[in-house]
C-alpha positions in Angstrom: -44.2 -87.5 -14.3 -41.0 -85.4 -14.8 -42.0 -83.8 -18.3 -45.3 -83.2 -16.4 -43.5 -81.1 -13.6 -41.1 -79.3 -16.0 -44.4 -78.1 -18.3 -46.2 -77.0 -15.5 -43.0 -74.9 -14.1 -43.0 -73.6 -17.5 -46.8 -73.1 -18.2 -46.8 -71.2 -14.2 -43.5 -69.1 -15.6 -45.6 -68.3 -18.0 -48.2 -67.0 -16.8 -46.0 -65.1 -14.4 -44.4 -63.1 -17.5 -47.3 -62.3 -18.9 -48.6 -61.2 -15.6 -45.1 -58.7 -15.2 -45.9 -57.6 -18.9 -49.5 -57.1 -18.0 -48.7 -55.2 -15.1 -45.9 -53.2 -17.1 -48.2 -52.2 -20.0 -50.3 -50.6 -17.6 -47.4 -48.8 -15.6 -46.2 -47.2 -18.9 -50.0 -46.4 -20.5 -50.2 -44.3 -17.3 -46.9 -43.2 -16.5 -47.3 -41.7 -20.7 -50.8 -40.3 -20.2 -49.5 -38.4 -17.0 -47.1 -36.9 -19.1 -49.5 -36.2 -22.2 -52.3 -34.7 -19.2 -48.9 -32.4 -18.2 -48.1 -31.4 -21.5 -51.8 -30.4 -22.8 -51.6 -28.4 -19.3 -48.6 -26.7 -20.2 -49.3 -25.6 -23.7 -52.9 -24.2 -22.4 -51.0 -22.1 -19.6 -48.5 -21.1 -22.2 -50.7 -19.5 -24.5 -53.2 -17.6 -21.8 -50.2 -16.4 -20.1 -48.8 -15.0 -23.5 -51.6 -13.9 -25.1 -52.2 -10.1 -26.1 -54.9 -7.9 -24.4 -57.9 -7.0 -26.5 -56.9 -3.5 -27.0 -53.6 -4.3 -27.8 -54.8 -6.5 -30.7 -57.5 -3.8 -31.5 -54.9 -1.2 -32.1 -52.4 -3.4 -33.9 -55.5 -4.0 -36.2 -56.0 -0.7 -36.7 -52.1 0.5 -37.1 -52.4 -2.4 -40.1 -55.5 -1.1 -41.5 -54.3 2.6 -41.4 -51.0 1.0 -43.1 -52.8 -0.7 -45.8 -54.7 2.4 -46.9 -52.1 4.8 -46.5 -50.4 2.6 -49.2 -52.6 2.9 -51.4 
């Protein structure tokens, strides 16, 4: 009856730690896709934020392709 006690303390502790490392697995899956959700949000902000007008990319395009044939 003992060894019978003792396994089923064991099989319940178990259980219990794969409960915690259930529950922990889905703490950090979330707790890392928060932070990948912030970071795609970031870089996205980042680049509208700095990114050049339309007629400041025109005329850069066009200093470059007065440059080119001036060259040549």
């Amino acid at each position: 009856m003992i060894n019978i006690a003792v396994d089923k303390n064991l099989f319940y502790s178990i259980i219990k730690i794969e409960e915690i490392d259930l529950i922990m697995s889905k703490f950090w899956k979330r707790l890392l896709f928060i932070i990948l959700i912030i970071a795609c949000l970031y870089n996205i902000i980042s680049k509208l934020i700095t990114k050049m007008s339309f007629e400041q990319e025109i005329n850069s395009s066009v200093d470059y392709v007065m440059s080119v044939q001036n060259s040549n």
